[in-house]
PDB file as gemmi writes it, atoms N, CA and C in Angstrom:
CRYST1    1.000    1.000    1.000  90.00  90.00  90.00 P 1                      
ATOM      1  N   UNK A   1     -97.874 -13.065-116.121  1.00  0.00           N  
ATOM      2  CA  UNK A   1     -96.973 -13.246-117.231  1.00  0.00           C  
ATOM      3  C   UNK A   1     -97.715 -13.025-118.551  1.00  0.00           C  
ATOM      4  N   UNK A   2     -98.656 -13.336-118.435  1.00  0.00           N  
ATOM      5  CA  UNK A   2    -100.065 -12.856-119.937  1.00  0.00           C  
ATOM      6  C   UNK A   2     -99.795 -11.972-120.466  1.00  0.00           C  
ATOM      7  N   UNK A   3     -99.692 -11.015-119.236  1.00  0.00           N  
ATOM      8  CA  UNK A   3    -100.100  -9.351-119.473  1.00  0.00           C  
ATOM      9  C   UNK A   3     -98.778  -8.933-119.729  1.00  0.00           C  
ATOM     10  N   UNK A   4     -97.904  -9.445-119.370  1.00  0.00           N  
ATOM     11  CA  UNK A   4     -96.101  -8.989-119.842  1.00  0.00           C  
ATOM     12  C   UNK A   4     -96.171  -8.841-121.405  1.00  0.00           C  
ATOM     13  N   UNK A   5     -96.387 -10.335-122.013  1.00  0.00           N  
ATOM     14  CA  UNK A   5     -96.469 -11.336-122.928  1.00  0.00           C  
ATOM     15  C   UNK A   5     -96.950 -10.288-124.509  1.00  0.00           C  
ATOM     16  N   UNK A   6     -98.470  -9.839-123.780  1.00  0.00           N  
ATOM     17  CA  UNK A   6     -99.064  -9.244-124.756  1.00  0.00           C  
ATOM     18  C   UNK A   6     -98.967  -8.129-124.424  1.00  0.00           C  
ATOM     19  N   UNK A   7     -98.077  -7.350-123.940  1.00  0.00           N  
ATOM     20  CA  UNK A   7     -97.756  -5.642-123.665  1.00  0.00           C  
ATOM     21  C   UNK A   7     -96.368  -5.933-124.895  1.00  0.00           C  
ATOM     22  N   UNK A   8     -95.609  -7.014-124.702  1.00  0.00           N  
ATOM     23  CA  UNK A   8     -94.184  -7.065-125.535  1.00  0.00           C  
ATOM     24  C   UNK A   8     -94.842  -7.382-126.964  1.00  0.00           C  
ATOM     25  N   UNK A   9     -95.718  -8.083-127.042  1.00  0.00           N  
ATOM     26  CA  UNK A   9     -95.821  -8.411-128.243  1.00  0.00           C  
ATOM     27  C   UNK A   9     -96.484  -6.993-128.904  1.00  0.00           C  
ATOM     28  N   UNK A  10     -97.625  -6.381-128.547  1.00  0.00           N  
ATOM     29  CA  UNK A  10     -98.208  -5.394-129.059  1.00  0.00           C  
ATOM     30  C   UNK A  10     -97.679  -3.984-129.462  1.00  0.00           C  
ATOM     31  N   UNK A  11     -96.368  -4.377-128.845  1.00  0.00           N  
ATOM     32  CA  UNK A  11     -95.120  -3.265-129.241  1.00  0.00           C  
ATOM     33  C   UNK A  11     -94.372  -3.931-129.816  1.00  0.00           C  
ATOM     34  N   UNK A  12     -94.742  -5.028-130.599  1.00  0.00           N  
ATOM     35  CA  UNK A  12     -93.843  -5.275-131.640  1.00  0.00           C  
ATOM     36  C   UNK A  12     -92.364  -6.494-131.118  1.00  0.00           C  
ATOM     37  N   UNK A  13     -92.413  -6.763-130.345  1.00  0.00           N  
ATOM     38  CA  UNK A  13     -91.032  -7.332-129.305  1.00  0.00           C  
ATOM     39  C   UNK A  13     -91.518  -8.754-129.052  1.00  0.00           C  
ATOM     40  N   UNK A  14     -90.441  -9.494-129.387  1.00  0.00           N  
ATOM     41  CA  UNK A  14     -90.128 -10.804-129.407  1.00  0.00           C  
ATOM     42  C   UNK A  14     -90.130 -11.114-128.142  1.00  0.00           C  
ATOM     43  N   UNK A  15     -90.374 -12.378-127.844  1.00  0.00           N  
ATOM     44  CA  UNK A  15     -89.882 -13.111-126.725  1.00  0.00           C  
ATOM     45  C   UNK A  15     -88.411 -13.230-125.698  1.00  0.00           C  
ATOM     46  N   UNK A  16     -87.864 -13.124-127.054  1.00  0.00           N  
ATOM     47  CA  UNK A  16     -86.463 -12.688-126.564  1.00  0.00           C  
ATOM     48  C   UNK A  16     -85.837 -12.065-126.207  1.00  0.00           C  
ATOM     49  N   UNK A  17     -86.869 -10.629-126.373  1.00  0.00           N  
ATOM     50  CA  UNK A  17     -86.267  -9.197-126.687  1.00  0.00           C  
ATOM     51  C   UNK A  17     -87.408  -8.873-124.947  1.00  0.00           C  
ATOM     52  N   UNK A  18     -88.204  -9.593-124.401  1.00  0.00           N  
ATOM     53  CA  UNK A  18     -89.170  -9.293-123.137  1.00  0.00           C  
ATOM     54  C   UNK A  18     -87.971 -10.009-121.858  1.00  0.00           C  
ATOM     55  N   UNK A  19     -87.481 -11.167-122.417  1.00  0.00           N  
ATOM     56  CA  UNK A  19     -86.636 -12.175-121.601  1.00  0.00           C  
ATOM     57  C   UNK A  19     -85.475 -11.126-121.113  1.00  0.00           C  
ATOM     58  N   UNK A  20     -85.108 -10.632-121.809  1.00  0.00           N  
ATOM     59  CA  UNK A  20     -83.702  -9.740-121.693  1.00  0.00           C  
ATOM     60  C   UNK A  20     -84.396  -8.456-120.898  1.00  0.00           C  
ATOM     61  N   UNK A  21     -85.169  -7.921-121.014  1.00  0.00           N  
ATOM     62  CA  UNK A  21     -85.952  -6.892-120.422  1.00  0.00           C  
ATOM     63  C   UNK A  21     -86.183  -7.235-118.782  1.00  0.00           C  
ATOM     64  N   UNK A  22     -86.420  -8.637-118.909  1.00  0.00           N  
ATOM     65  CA  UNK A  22     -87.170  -9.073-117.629  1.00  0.00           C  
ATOM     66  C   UNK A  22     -85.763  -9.317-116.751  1.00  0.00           C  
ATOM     67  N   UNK A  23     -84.617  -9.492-116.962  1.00  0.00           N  
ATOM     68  CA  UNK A  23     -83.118  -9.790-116.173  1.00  0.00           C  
ATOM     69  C   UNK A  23     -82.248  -8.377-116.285  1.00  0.00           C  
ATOM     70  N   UNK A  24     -82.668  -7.322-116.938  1.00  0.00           N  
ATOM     71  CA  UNK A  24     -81.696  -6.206-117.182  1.00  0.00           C  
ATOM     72  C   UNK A  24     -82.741  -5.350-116.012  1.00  0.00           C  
ATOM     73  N   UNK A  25     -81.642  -4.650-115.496  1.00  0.00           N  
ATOM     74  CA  UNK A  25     -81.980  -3.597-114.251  1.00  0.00           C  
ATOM     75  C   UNK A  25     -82.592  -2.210-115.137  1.00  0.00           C  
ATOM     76  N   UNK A  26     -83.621  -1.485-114.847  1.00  0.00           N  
ATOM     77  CA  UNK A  26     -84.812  -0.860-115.515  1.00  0.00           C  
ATOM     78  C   UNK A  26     -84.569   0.682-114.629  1.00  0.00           C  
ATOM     79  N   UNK A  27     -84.760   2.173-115.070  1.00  0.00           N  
ATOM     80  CA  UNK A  27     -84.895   2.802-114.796  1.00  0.00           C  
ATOM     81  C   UNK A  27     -86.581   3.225-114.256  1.00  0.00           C  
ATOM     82  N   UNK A  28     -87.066   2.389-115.051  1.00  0.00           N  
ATOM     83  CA  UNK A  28     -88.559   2.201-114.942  1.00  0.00           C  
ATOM     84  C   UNK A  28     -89.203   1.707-113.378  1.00  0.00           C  
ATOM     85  N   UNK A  29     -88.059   1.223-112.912  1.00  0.00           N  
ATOM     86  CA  UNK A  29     -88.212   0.350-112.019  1.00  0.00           C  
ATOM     87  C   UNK A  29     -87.116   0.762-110.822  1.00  0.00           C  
ATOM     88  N   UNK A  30     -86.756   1.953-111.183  1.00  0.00           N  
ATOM     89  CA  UNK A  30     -85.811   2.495-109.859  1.00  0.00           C  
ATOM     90  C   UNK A  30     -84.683   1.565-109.632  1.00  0.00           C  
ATOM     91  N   UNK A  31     -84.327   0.912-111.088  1.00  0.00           N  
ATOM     92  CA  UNK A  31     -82.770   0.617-111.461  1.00  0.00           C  
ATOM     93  C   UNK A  31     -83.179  -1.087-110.562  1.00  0.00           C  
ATOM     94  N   UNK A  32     -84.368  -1.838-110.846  1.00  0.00           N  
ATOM     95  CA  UNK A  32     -84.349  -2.821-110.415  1.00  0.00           C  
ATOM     96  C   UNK A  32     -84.713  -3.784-111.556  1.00  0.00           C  
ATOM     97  N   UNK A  33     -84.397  -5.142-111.584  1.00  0.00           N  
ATOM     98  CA  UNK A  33     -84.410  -6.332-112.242  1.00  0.00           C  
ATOM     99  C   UNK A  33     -86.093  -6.466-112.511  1.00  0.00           C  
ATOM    100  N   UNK A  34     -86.624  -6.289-113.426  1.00  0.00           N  
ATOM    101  CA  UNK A  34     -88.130  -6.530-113.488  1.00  0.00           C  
ATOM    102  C   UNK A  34     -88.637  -7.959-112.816  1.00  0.00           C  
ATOM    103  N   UNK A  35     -87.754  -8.944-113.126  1.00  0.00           N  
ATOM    104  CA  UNK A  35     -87.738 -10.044-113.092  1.00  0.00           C  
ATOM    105  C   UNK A  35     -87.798 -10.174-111.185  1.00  0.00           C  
ATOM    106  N   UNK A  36     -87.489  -9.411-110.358  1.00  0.00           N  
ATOM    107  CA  UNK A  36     -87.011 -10.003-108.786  1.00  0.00           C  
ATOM    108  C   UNK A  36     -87.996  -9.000-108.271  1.00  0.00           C  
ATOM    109  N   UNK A  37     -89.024  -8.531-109.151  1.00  0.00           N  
ATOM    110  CA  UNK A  37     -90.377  -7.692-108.250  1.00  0.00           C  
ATOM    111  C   UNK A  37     -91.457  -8.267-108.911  1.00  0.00           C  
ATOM    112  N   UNK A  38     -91.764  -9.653-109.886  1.00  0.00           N  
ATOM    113  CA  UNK A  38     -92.739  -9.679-110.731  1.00  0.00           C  
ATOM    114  C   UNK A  38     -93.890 -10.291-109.706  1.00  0.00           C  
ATOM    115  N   UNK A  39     -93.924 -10.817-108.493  1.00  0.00           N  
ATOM    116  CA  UNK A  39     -94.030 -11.499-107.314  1.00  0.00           C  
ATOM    117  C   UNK A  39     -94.865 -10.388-106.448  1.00  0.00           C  
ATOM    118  N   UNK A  40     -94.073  -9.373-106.388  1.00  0.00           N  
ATOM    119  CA  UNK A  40     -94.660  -8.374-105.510  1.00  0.00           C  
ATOM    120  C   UNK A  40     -95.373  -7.077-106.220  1.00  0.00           C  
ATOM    121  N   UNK A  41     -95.247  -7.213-107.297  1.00  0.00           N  
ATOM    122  CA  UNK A  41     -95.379  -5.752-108.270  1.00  0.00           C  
ATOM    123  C   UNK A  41     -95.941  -5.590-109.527  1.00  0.00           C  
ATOM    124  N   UNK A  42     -96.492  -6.834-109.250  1.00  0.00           N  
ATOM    125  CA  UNK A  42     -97.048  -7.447-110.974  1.00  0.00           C  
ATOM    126  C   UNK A  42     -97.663  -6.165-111.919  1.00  0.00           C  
ATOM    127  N   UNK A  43     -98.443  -5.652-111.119  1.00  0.00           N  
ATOM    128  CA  UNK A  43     -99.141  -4.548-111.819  1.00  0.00           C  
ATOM    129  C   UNK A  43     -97.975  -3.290-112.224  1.00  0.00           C  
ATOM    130  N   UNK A  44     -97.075  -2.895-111.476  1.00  0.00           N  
ATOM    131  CA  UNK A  44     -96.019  -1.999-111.448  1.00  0.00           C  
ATOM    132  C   UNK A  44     -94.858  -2.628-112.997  1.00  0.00           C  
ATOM    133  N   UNK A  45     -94.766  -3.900-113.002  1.00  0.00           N  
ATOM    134  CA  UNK A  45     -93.895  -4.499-113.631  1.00  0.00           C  
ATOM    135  C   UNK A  45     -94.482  -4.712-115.550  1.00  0.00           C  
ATOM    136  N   UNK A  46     -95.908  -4.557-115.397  1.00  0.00           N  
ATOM    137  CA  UNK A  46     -96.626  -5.004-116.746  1.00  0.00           C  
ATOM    138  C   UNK A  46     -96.511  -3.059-117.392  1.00  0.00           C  
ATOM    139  N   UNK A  47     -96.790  -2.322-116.151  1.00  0.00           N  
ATOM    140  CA  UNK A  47     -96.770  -0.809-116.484  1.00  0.00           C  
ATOM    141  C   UNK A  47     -95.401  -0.634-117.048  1.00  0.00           C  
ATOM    142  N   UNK A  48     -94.271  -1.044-116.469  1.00  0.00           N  
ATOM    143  CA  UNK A  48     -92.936  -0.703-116.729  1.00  0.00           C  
ATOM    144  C   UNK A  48     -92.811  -1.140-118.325  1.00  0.00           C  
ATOM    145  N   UNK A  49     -93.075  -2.684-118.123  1.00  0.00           N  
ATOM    146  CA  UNK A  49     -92.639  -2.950-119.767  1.00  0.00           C  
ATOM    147  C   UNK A  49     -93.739  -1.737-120.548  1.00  0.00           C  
ATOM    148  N   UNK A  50     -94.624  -2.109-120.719  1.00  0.00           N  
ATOM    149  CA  UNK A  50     -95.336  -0.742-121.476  1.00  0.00           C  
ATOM    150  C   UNK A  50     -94.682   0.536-121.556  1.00  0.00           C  
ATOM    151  N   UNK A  51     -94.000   0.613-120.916  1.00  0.00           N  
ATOM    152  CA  UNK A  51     -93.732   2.022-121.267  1.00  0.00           C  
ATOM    153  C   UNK A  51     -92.138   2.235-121.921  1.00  0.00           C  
ATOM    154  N   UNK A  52     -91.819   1.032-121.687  1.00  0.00           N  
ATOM    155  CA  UNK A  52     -90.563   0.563-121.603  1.00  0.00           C  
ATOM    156  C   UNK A  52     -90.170   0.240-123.576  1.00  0.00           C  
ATOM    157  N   UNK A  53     -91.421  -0.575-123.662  1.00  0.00           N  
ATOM    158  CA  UNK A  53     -91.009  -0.537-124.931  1.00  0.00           C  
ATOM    159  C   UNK A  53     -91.753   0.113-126.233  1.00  0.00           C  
ATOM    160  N   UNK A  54     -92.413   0.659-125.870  1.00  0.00           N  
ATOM    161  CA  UNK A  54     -93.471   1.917-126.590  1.00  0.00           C  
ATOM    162  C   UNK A  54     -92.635   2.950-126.582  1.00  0.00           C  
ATOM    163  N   UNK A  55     -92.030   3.778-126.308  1.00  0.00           N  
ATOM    164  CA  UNK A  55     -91.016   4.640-125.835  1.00  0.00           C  
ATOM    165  C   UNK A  55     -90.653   5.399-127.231  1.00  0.00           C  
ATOM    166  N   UNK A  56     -90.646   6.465-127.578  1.00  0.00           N  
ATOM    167  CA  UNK A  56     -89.864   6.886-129.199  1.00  0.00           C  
ATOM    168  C   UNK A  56     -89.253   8.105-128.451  1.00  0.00           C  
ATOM    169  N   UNK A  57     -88.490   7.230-129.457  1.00  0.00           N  
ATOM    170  CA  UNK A  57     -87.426   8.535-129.399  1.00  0.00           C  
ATOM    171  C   UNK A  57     -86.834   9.328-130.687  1.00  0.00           C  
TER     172      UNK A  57                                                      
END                                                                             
């Protein structure tokens, strides 16, 4: 959860704004809940947010 924590923050993103990330289904994640693989995928799940919210468009 550290490494979530300070991937959201270092892109600028609130707590609130990682919480909502972590329950919304992710393309990042092959349309899965970040939140119901953080258990099995930790490393897969800290990559997702990173990329997730660094992202420009």
């Amino acid at each position: 959860m550290k490494d979530l924590i300070s991937a959201a923050r270092n892109a600028g993103r609130s707590d609130a704004s990682l919480t909502l990330w972590l329950n919304t289904p992710t393309g990042y994640l092959d349309g899965a809940r970040p939140v119901d693989l953080f258990e099995e995928a930790t490393e897969s799940v800290v990559e997702a947010v990173r990329q997730s919210f660094t992202v420009e468009w």
